[in-house]
C-alpha positions as CSV (number, residue, x, y, z in Angstrom):
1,X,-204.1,111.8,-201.6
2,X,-200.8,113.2,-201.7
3,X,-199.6,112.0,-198.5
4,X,-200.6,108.3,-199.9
5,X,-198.9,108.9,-203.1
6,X,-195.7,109.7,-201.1
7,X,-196.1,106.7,-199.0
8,X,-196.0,104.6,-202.7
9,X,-192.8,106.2,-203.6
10,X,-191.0,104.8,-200.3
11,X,-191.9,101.1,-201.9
12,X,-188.8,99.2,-202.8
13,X,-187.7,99.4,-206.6
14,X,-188.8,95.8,-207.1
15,X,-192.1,96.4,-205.9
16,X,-192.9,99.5,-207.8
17,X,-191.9,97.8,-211.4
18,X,-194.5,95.7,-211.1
19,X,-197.5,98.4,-211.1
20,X,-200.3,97.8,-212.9
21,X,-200.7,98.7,-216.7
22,X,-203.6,101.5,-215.5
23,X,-200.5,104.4,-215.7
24,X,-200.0,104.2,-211.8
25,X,-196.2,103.9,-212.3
26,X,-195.5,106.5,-214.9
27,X,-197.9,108.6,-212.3
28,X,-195.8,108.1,-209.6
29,X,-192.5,109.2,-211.7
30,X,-194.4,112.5,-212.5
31,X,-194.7,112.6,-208.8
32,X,-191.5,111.8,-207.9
33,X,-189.7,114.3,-210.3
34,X,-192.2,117.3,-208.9
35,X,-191.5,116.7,-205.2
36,X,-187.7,116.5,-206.2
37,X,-187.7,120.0,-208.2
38,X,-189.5,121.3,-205.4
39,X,-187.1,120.0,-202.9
40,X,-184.4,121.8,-205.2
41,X,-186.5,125.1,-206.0
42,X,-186.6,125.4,-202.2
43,X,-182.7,124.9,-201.5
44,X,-181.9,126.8,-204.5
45,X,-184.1,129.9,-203.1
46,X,-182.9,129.2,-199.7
47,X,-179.5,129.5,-201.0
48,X,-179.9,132.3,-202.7
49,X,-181.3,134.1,-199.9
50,X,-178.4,133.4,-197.7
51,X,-176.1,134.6,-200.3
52,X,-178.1,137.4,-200.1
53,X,-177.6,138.6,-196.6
54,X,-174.0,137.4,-196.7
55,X,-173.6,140.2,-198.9
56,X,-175.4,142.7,-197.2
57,X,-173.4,142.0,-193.8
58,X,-170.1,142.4,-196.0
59,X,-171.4,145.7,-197.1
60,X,-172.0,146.9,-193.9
61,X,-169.1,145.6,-192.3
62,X,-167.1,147.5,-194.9
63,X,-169.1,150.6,-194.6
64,X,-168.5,150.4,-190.8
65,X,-165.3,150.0,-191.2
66,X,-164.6,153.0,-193.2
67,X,-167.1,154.9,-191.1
68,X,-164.7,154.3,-187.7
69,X,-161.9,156.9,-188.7
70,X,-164.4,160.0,-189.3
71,X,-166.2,158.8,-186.0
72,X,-163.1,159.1,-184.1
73,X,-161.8,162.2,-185.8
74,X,-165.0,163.9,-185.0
75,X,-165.1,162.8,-181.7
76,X,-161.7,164.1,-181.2
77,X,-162.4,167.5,-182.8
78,X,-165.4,168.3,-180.6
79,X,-163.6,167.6,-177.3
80,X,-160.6,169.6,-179.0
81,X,-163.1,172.9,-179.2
82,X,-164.7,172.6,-176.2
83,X,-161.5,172.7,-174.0
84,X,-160.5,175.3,-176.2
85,X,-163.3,177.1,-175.5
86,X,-162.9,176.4,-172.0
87,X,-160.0,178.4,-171.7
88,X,-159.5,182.0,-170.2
89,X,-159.4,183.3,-172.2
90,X,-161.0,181.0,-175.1
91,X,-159.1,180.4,-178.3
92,X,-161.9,180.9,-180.4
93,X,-159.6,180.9,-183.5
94,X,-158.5,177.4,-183.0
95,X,-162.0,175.9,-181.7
96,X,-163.6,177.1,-184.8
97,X,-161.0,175.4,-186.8
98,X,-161.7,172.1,-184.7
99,X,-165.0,172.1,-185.5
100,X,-164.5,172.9,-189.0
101,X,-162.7,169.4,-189.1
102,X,-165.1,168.2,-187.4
103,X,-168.1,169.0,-189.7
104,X,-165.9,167.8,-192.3
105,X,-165.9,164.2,-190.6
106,X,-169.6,164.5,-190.5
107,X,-169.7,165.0,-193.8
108,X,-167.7,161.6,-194.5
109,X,-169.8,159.8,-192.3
110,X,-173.1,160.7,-194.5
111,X,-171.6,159.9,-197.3
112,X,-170.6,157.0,-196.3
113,X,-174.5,155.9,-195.2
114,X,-175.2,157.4,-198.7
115,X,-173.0,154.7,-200.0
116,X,-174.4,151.7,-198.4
117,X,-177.8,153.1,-198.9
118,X,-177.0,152.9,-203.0
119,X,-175.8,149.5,-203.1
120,X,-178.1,147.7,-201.0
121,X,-181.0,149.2,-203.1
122,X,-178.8,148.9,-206.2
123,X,-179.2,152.2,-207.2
124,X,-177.1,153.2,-210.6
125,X,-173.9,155.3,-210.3
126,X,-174.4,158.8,-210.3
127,X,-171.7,158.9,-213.6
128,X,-169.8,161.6,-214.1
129,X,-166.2,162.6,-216.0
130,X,-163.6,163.1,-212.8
131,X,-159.6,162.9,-212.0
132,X,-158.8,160.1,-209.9
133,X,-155.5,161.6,-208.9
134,X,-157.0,164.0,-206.4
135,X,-159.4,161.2,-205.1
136,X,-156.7,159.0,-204.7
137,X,-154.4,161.7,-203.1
138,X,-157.6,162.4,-200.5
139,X,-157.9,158.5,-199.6
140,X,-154.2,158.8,-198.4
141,X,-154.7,161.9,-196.4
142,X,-157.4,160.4,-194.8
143,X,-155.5,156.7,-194.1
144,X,-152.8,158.9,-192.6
145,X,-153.1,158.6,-188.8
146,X,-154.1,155.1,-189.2
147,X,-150.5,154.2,-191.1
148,X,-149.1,156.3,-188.1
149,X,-151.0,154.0,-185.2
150,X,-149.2,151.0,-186.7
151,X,-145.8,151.9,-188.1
152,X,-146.6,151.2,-191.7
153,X,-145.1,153.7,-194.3
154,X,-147.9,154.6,-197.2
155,X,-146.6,156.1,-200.1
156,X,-148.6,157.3,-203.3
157,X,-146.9,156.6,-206.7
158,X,-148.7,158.6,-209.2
159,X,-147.8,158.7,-213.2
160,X,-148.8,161.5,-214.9
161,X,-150.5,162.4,-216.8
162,X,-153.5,160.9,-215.4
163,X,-156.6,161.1,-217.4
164,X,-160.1,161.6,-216.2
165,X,-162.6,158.5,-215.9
166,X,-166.6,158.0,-215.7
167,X,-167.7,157.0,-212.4
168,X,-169.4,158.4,-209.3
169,X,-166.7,159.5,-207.8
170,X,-168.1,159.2,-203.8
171,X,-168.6,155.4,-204.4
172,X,-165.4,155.3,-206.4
173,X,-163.3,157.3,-203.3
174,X,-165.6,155.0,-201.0
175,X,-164.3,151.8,-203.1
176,X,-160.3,152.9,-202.5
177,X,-160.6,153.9,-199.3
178,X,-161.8,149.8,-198.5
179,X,-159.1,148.7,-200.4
180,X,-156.1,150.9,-198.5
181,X,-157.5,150.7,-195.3
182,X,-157.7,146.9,-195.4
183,X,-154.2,146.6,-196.7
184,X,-153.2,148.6,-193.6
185,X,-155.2,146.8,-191.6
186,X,-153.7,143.5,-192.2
187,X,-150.5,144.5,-190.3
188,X,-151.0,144.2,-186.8
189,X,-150.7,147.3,-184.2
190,X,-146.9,146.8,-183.1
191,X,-143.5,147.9,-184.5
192,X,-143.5,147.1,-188.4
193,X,-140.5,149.1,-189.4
194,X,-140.1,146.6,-192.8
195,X,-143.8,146.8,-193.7
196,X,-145.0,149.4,-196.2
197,X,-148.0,150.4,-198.5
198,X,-147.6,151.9,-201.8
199,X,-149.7,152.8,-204.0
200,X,-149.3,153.7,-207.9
201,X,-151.8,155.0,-210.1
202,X,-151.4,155.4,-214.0
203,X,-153.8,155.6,-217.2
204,X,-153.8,153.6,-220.2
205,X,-155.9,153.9,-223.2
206,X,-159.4,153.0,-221.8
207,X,-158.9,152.7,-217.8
208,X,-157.5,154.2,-214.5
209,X,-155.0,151.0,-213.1
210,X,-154.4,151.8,-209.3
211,X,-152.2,149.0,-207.6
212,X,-152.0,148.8,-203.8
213,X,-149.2,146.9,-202.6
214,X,-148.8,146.0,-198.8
215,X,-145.1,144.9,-198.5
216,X,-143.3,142.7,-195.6
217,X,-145.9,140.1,-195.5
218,X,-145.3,137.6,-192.7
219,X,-147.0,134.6,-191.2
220,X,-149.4,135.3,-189.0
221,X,-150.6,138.8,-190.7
222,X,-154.7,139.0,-191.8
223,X,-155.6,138.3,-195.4
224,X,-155.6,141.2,-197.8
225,X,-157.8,139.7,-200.3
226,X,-161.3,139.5,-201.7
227,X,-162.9,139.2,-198.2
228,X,-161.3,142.4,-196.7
229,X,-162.6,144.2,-199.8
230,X,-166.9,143.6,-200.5
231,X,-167.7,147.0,-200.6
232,X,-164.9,148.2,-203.4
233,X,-165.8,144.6,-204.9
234,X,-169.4,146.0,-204.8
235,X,-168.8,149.4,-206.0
236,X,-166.3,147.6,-208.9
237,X,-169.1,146.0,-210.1
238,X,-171.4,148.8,-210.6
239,X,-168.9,150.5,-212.8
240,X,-167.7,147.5,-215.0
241,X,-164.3,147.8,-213.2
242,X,-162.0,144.2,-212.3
243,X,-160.0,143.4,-209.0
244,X,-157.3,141.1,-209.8
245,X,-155.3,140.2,-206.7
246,X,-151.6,138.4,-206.6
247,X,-149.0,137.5,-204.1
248,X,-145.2,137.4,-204.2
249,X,-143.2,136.0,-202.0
250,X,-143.8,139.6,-199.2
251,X,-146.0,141.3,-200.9
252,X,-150.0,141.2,-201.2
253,X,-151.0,143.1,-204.6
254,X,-154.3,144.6,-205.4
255,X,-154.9,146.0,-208.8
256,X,-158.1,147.6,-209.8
257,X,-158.7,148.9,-213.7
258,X,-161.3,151.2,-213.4
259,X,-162.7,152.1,-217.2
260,X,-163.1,155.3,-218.7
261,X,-165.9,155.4,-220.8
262,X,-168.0,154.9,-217.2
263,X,-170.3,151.3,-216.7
264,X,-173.0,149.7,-219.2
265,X,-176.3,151.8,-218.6
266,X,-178.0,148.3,-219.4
């Protein structure tokens, strides 16, 4: 029956106006308007499911890409102990300190799953009151070999006093640690004297602002914007925080406002 129904709705338009007075035509509208919302329900859902995974895949590209520092340094640290080690006689002091490191990168690394695991199940932030001037001052410790591998000066700008913020503070390092890697990122390996990094921190009455700045922009450079950034995008939506991103005429500006009072429980 509904096949044949469908077949109707193919007639031409003249044909169908004149229907018989029985309510076959105003059937055949009801008809035609259900198989077009479900066309639509179906496209919308489909759309939304692709949406969906296009998400997920930028979250785990960011989380891999913030997991491929620790992985190296680790890596690095192990083979560091083991020729230590290896010596005659073995320099136990310094293995142990290379391994210390290395557990350290380990460390990141779980924290890092942790992350991914929180906002793919959309877990709320583990809130607390923190200073975002030591977690800022970690990110750029941690950046530091990767400004070194492709000449790019990072510098930290921070103005005091800094007050504290509400926030989980892993996601929130997690979050920053996107955001400065990617700007570093977007200059290619090579001699890049002129380009540069900064970043500036500083309160105001009810949010943390930090600005990162990649300097010396030139054609031919990767994009620092919104799609080198889904995980802090993520993570600044779970804490009722705003990205805002602007270009000069060499520079590529990211500023994030993180707020204070902590996101909406609701």
């Amino acid at each position: 029956m509904f096949v044949s129904s469908l077949r109707v709705v193919d007639w031409p338009i003249g044909r169908r106006a004149n229907a018989g007075a029985d309510g076959s035509e105003s059937d055949l509208n009801a008809m035609e308007q259900h198989r077009i919302a479900t066309v639509g329900d179906r496209q919308a859902s489909e759309t939304e499911r692709l949406a969906r995974l296009a998400a997920a895949g930028e979250l785990v590209g960011g989380i891999a890409h913030d997991l491929r520092q620790p992985l190296t340094a680790l890596e690095m640290n192990v083979s560091a102990a083991l020729r230590l080690i290896r010596q005659t006689p073995p320099r136990l002091p310094e293995a142990i300190a290379a391994l210390a490191d290395a557990l350290e990168q380990q460390q990141r690394m779980r924290e890092a799953l942790h992350v991914l695991e929180d906002l793919v199940n959309h877990r709320q932030p583990d809130c607390h009151s923190f200073d975002i001037g030591p977690v800022v001052r970690e990110v750029i410790s941690l950046v530091h070999s990767d400004a070194l591998a492709r000449h790019v000066s990072i510098d930290l700008e921070a103005q005091e006093p800094l007050l504290p913020i509400m926030g989980d503070v892993t996601l929130v390092r997690h979050a920053l640690l996107n955001i400065v890697l990617a700007a570093l990122e977007a200059v290619p390996p090579g001699d890049h004297a002129f380009a540069s990094v900064r970043v500036i921190v500083r309160s105001t009455d009810d949010a943390a602002e930090i600005t990162v700045e990649r300097v010396g922009v030139r054609d031919g450079d990767a994009a620092f914007d919104a799609s080198s950034v889904a995980l802090a995008a993520s993570v600044a939506e779970a804490h009722g925080a705003t990205l805002t991103f602007t270009r000069t005429a060499d520079a590529e500006i990211l500023i994030t406002r993180w707020p204070r009072r902590g996101p909406d429980p609701s």
